[in-house]
N, CA, C and O atoms as a GROMACS GRO file, in nm:
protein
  512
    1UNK      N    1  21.972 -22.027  -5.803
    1UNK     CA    2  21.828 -22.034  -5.820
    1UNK      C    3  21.796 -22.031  -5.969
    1UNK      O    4  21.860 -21.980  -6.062
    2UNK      N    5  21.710 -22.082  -5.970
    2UNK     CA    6  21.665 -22.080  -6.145
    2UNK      C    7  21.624 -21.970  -6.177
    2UNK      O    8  21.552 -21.897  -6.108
    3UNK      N    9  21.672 -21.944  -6.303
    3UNK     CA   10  21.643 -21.812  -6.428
    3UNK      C   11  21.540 -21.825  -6.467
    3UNK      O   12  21.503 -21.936  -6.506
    4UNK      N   13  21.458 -21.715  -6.469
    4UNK     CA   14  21.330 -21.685  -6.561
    4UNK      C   15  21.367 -21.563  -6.648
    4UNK      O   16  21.446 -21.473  -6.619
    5UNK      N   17  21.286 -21.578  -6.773
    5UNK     CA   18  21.304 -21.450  -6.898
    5UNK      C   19  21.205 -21.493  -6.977
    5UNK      O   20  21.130 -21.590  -6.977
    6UNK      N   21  21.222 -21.394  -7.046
    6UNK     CA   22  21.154 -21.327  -7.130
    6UNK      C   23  21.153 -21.210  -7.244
    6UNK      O   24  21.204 -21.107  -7.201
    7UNK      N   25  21.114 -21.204  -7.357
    7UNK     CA   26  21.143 -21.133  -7.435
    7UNK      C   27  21.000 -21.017  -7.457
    7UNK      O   28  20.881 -21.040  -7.438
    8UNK      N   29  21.074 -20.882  -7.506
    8UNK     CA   30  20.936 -20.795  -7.558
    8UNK      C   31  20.997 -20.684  -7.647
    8UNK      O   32  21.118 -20.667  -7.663
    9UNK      N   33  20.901 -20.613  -7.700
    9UNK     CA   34  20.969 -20.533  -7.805
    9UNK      C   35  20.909 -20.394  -7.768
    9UNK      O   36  20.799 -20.371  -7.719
   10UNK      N   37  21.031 -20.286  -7.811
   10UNK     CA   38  20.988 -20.152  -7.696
   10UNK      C   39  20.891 -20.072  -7.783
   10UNK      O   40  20.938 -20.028  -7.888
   11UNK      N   41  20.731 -20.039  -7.748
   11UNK     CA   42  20.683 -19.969  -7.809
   11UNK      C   43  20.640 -19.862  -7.805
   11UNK      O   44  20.632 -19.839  -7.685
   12UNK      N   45  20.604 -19.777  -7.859
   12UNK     CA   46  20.562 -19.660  -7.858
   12UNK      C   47  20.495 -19.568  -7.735
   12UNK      O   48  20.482 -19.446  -7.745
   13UNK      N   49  20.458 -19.642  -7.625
   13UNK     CA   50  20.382 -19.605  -7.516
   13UNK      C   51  20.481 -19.619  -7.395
   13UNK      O   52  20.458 -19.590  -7.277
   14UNK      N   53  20.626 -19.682  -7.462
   14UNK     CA   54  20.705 -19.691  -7.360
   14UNK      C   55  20.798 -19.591  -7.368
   14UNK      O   56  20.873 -19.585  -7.270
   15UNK      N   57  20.823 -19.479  -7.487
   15UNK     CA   58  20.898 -19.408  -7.476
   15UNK      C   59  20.853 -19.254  -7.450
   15UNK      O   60  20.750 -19.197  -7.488
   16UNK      N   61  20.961 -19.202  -7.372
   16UNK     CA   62  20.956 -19.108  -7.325
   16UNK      C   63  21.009 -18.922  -7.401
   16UNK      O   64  21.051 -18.919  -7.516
   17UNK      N   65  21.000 -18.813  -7.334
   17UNK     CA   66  21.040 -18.691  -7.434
   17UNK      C   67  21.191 -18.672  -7.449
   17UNK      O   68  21.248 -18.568  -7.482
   18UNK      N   69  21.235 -18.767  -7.424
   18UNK     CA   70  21.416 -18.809  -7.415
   18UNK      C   71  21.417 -18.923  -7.551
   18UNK      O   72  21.520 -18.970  -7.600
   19UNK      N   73  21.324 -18.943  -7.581
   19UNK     CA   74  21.299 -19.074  -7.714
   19UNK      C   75  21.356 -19.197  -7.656
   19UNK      O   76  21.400 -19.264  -7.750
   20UNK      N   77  21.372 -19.246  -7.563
   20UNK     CA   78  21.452 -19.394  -7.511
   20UNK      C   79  21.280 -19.370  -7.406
   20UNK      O   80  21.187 -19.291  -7.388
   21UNK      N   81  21.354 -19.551  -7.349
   21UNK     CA   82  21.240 -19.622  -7.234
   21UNK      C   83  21.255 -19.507  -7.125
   21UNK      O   84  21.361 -19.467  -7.078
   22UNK      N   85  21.118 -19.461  -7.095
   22UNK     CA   86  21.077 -19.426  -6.969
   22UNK      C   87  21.102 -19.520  -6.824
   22UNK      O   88  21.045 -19.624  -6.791
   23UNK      N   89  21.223 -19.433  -6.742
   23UNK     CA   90  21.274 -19.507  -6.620
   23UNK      C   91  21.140 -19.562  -6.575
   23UNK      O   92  21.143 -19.681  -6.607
   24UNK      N   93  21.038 -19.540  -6.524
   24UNK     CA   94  20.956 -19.606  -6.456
   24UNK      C   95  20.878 -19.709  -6.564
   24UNK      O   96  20.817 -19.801  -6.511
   25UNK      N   97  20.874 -19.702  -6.693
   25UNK     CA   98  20.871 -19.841  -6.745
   25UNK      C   99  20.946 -19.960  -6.695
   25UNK      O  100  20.904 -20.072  -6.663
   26UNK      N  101  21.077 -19.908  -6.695
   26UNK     CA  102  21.208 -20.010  -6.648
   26UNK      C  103  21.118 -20.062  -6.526
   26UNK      O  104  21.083 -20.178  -6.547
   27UNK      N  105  21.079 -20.020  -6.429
   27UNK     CA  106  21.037 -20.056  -6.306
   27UNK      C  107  20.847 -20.131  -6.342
   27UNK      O  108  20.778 -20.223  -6.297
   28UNK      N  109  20.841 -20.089  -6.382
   28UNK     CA  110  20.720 -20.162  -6.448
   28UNK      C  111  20.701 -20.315  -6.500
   28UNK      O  112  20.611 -20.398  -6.487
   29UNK      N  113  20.836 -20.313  -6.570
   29UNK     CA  114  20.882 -20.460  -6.643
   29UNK      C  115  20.944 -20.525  -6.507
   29UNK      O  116  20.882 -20.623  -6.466
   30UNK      N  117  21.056 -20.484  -6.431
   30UNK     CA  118  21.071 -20.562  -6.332
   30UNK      C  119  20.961 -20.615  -6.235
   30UNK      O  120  20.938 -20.734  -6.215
   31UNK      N  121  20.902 -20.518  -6.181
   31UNK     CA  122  20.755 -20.579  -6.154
   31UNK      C  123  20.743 -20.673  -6.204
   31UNK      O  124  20.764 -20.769  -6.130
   32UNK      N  125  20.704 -20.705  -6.349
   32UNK     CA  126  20.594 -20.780  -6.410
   32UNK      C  127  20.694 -20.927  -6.410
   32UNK      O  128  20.635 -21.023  -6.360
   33UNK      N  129  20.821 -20.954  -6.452
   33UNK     CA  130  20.864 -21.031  -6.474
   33UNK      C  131  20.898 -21.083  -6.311
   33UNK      O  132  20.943 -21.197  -6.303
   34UNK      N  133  20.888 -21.040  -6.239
   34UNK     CA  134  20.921 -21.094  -6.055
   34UNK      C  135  20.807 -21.180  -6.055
   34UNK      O  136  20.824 -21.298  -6.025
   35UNK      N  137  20.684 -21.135  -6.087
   35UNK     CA  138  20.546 -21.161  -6.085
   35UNK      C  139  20.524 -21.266  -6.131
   35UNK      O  140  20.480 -21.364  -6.071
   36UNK      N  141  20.557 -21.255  -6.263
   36UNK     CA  142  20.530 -21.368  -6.376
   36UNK      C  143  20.646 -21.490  -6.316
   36UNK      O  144  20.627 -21.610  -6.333
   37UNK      N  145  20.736 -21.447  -6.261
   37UNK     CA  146  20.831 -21.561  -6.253
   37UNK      C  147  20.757 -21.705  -6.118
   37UNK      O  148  20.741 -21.826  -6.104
   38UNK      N  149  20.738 -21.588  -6.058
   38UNK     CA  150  20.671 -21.592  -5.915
   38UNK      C  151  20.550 -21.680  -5.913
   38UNK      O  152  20.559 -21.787  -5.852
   39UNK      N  153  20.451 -21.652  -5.965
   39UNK     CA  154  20.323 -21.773  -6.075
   39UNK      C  155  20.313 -21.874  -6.131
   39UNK      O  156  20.222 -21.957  -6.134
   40UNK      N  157  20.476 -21.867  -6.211
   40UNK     CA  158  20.516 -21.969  -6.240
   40UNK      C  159  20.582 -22.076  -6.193
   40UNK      O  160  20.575 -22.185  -6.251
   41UNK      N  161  20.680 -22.052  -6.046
   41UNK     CA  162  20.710 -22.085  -5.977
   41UNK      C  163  20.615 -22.206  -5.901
   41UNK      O  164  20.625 -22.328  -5.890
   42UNK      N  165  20.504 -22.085  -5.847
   42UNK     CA  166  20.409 -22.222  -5.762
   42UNK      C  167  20.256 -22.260  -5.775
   42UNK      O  168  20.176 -22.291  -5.687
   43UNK      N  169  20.242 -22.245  -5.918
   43UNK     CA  170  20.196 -22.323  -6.022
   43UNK      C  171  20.022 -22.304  -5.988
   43UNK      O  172  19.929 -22.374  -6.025
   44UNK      N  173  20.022 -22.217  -5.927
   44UNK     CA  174  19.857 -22.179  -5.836
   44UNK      C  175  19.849 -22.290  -5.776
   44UNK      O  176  19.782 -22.383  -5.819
   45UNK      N  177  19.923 -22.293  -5.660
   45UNK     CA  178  19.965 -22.390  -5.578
   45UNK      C  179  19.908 -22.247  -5.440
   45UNK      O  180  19.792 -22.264  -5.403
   46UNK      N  181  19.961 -22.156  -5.392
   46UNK     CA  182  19.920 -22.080  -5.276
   46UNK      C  183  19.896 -21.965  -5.320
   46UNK      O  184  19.979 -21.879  -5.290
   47UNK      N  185  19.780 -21.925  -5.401
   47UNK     CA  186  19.768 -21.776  -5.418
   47UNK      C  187  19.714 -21.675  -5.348
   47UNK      O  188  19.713 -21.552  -5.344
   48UNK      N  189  19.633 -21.851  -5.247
   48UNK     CA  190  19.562 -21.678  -5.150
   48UNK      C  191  19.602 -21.699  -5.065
   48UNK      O  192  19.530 -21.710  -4.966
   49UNK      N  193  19.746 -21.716  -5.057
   49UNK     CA  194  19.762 -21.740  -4.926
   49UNK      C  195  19.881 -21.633  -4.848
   49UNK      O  196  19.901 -21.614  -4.728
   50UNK      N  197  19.960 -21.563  -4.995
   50UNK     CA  198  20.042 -21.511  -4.969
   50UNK      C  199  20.061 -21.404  -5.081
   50UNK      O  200  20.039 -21.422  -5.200
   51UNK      N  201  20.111 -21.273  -5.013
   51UNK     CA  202  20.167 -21.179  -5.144
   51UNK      C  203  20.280 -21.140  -5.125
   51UNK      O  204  20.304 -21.132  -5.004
   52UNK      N  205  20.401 -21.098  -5.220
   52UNK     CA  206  20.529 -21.017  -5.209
   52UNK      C  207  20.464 -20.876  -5.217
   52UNK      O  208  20.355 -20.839  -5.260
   53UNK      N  209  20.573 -20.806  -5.160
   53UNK     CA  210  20.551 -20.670  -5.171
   53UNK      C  211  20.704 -20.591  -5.183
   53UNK      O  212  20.804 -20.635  -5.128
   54UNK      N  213  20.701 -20.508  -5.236
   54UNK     CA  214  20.820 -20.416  -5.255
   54UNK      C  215  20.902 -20.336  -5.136
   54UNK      O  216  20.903 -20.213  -5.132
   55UNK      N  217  20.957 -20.403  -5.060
   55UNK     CA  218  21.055 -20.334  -4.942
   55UNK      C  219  21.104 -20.240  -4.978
   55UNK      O  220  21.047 -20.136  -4.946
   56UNK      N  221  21.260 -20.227  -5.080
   56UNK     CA  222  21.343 -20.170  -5.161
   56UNK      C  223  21.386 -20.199  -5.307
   56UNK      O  224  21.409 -20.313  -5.345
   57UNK      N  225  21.395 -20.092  -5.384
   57UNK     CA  226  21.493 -20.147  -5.528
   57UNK      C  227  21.574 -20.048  -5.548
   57UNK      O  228  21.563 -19.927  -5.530
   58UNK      N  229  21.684 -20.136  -5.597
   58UNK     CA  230  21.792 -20.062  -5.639
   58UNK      C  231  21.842 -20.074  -5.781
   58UNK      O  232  21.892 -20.174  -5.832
   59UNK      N  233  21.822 -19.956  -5.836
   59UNK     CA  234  21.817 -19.993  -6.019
   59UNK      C  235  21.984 -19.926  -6.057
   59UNK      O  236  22.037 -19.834  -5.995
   60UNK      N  237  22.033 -19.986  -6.151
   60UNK     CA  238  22.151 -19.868  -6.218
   60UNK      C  239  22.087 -19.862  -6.373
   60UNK      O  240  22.120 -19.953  -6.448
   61UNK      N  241  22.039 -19.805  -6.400
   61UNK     CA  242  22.041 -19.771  -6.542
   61UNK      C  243  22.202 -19.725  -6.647
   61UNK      O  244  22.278 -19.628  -6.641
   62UNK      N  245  22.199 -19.857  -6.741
   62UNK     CA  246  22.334 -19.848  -6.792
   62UNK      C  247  22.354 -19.810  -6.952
   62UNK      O  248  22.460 -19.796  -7.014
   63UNK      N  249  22.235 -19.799  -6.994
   63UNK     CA  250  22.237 -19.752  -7.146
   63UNK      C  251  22.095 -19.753  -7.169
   63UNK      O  252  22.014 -19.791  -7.086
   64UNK      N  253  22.063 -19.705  -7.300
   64UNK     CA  254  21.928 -19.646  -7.286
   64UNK      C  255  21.865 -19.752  -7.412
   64UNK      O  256  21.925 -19.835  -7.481
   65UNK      N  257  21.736 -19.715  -7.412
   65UNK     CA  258  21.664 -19.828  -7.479
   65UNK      C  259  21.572 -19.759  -7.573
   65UNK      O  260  21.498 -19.671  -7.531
   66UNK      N  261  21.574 -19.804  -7.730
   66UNK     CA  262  21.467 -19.694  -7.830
   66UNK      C  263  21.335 -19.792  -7.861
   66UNK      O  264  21.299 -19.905  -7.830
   67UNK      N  265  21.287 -19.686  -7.937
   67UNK     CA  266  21.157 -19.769  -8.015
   67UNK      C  267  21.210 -19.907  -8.078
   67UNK      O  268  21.323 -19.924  -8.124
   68UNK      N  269  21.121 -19.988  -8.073
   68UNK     CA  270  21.136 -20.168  -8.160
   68UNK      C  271  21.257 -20.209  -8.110
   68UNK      O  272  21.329 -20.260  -8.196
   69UNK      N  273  21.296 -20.205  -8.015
   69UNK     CA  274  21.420 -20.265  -7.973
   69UNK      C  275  21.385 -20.398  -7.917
   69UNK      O  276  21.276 -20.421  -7.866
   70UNK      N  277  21.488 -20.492  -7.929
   70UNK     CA  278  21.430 -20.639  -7.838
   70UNK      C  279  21.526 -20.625  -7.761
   70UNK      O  280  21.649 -20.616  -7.769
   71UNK      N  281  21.407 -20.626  -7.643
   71UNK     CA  282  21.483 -20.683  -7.497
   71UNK      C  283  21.432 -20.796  -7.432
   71UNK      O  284  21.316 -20.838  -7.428
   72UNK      N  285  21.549 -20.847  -7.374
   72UNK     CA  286  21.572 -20.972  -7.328
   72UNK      C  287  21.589 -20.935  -7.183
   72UNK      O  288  21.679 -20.861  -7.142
   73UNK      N  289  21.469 -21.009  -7.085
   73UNK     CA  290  21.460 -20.956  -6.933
   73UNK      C  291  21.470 -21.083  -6.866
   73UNK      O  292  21.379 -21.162  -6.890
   74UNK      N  293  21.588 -21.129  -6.763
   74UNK     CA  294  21.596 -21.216  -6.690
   74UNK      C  295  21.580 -21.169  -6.530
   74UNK      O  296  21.609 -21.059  -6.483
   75UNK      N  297  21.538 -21.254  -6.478
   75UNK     CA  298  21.507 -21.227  -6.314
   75UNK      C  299  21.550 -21.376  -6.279
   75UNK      O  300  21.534 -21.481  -6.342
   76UNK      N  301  21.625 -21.344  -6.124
   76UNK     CA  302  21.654 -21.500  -6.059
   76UNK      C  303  21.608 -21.443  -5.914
   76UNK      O  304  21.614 -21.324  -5.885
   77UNK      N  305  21.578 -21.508  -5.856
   77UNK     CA  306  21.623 -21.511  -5.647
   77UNK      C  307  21.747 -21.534  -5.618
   77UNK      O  308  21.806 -21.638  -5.647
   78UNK      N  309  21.796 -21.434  -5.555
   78UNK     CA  310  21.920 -21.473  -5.528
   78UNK      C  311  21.941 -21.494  -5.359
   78UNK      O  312  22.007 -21.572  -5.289
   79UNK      N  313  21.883 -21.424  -5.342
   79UNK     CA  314  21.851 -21.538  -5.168
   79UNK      C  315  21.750 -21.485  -5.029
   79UNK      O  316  21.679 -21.384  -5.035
   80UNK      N  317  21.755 -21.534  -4.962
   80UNK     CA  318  21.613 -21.548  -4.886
   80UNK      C  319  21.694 -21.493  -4.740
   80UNK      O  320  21.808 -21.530  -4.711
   81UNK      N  321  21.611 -21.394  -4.656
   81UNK     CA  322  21.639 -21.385  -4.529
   81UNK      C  323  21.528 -21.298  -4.459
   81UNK      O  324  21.478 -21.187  -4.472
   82UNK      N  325  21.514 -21.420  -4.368
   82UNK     CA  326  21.377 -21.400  -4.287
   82UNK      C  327  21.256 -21.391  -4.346
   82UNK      O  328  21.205 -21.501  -4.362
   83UNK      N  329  21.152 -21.243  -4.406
   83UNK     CA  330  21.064 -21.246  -4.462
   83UNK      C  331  21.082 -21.236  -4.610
   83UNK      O  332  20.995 -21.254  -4.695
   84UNK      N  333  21.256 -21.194  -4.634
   84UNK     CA  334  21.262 -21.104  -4.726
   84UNK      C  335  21.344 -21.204  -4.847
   84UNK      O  336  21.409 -21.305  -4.823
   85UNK      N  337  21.308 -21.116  -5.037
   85UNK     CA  338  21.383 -21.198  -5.077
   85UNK      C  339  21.433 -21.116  -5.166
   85UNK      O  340  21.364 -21.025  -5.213
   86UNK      N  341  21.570 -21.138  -5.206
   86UNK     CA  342  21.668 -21.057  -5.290
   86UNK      C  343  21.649 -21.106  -5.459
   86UNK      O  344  21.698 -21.211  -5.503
   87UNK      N  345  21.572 -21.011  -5.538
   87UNK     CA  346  21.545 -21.062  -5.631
   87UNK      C  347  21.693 -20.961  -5.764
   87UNK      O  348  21.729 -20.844  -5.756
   88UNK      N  349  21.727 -21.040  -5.840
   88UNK     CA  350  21.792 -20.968  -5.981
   88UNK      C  351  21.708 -20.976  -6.086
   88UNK      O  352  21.654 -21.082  -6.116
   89UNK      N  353  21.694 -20.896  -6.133
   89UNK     CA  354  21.638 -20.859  -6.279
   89UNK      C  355  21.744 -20.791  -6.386
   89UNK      O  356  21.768 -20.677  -6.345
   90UNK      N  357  21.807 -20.817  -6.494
   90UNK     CA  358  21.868 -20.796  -6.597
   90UNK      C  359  21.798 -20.746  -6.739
   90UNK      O  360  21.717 -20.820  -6.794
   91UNK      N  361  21.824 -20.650  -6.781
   91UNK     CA  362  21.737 -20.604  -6.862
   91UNK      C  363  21.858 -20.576  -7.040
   91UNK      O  364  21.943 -20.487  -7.047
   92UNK      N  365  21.839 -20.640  -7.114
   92UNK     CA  366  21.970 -20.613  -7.235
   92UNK      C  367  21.898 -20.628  -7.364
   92UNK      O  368  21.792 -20.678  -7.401
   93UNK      N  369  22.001 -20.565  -7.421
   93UNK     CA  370  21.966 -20.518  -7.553
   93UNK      C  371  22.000 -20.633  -7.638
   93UNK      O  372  22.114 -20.663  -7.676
   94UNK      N  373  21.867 -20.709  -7.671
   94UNK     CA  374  21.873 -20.889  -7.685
   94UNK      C  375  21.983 -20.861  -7.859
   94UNK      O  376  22.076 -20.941  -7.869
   95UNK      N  377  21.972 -20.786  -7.946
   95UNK     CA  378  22.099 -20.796  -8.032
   95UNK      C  379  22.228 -20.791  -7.985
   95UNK      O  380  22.315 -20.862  -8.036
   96UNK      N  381  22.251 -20.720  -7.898
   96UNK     CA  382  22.401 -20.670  -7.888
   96UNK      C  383  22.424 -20.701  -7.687
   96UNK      O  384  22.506 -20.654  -7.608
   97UNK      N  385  22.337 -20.777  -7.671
   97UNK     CA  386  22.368 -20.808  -7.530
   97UNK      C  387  22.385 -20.704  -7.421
   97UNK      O  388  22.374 -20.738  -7.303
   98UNK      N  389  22.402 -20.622  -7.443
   98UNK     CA  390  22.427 -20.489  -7.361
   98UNK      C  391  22.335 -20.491  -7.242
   98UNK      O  392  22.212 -20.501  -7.250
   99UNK      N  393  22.398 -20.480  -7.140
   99UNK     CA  394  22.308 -20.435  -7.036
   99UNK      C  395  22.258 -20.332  -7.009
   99UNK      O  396  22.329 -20.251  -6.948
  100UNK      N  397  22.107 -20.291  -7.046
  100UNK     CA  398  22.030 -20.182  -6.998
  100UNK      C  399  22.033 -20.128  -6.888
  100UNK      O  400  22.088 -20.020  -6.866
  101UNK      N  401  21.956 -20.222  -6.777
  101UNK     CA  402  21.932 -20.180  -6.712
  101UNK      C  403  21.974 -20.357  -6.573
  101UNK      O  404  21.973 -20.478  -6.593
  102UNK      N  405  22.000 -20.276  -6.453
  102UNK     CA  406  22.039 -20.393  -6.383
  102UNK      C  407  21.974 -20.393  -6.207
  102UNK      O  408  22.071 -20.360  -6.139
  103UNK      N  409  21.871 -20.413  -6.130
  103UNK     CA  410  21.831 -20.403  -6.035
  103UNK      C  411  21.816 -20.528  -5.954
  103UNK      O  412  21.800 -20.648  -5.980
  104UNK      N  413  21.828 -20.453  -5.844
  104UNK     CA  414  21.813 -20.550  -5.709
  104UNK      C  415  21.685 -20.533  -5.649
  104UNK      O  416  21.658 -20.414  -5.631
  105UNK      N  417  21.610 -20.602  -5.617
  105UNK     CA  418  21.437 -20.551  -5.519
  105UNK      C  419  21.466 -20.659  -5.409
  105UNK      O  420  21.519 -20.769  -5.424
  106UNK      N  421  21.423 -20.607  -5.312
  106UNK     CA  422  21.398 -20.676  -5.200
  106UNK      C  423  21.252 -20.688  -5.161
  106UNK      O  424  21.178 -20.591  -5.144
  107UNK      N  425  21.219 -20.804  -5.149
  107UNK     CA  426  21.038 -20.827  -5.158
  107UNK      C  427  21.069 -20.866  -4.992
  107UNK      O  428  21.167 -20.891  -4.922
  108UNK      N  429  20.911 -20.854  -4.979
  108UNK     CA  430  20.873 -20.898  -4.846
  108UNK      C  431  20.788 -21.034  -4.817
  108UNK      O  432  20.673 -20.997  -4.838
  109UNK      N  433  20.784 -21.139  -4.789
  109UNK     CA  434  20.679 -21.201  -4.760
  109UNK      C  435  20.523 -21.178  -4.690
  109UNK      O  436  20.516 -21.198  -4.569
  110UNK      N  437  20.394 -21.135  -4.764
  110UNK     CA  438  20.335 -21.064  -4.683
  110UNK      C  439  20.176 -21.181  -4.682
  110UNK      O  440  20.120 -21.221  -4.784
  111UNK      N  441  20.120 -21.226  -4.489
  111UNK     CA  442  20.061 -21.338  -4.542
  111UNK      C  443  19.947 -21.265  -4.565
  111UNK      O  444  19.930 -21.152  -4.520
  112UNK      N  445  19.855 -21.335  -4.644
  112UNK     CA  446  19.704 -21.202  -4.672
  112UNK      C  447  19.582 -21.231  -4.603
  112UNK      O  448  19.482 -21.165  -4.630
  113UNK      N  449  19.575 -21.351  -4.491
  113UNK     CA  450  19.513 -21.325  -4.400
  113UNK      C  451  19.529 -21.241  -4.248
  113UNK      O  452  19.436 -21.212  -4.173
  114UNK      N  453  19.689 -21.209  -4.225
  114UNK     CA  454  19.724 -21.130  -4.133
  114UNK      C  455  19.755 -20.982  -4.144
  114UNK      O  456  19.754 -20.894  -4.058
  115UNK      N  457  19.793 -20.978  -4.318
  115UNK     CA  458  19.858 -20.899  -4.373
  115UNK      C  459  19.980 -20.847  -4.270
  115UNK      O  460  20.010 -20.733  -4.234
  116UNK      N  461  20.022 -20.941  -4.247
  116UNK     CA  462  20.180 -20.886  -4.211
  116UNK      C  463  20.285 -20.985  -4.285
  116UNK      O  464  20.274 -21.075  -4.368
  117UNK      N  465  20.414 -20.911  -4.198
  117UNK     CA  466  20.542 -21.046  -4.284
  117UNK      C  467  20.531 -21.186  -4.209
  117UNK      O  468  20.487 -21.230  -4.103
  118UNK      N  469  20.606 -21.239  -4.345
  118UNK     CA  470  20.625 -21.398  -4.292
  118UNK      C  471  20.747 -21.437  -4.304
  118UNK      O  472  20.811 -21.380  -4.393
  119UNK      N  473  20.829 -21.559  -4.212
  119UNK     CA  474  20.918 -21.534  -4.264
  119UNK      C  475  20.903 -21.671  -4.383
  119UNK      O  476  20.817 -21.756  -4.363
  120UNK      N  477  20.972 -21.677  -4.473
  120UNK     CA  478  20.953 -21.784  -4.564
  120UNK      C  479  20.948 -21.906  -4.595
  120UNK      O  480  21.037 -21.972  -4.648
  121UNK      N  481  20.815 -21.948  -4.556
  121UNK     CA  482  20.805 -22.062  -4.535
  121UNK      C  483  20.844 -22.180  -4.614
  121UNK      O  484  20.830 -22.167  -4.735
  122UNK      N  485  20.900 -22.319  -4.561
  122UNK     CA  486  20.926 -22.421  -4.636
  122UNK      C  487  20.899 -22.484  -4.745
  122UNK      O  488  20.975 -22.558  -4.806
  123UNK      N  489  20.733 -22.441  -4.787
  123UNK     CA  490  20.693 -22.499  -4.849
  123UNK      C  491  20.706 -22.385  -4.999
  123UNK      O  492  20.652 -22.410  -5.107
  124UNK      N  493  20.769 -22.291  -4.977
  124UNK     CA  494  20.793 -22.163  -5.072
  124UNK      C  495  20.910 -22.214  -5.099
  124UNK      O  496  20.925 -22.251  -5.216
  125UNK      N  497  21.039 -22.234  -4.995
  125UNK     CA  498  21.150 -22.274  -5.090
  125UNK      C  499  21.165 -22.426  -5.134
  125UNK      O  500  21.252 -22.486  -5.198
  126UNK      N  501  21.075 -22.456  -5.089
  126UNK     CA  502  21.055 -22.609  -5.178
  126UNK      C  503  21.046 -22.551  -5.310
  126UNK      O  504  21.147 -22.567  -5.379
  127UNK      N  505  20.955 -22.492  -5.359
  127UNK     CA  506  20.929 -22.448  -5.496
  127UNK      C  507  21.022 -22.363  -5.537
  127UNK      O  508  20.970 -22.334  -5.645
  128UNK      N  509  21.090 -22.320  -5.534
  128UNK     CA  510  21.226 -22.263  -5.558
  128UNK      C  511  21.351 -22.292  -5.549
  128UNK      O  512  21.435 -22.209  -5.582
   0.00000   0.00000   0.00000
């Protein structure tokens, strides 16, 4: 599946009384970049037609992250079953490549006139 990224620089509102990124920042940025990838994907092509939602994530936090640091955040789909979709997000320390932080989320297909699951329709992995 195709790669999406993005770059940002760690600031001051992201660190925590440990002086590195606040874990639930980490989860914050994955959010945002699933999102952003996700938008970009289908181009405001079905927005009201459908939302993801957060089933499960599974994060390993692998080294820690300071003030002004550049990180480099990639997210892909790595695959689809039934409603659900297995997303990666990669989070590294864009000088030295290092992997920060590394999670799995499992989204849901959710339609927003039934508000229940869907399972994923054709015209979603067309765009993907």
């Amino acid at each position: 599946m195709e790669k999406f990224s993005k770059e940002i620089v760690v600031q001051k509102n992201d660190i925590d009384e440990l002086n590195h990124v606040n874990n639930v920042r980490y989860v914050q940025w994955i959010q945002n970049i699933s999102k952003d990838h996700w938008f970009t994907l289908i181009k405001n092509k079905i927005t009201t037609q459908y939302i993801w939602v957060v089933a499960s994530h599974f994060i390993e936090y692998k080294s820690s992250a300071l003030l002004n640091d550049n990180l480099s955040i990639e997210t892909y789909i790595k695959d689809f079953e039934g409603p659900f979709s297995h997303r990666v997000v990669e989070i590294r320390n864009a000088k030295t490549n290092r992997i920060v932080v590394k999670s799995l989320t499992k989204w849901c297909l959710i339609d927003l006139n039934t508000k229940k699951p869907l399972i994923v329709p054709e015209e979603i992995l067309n765009l993907i």
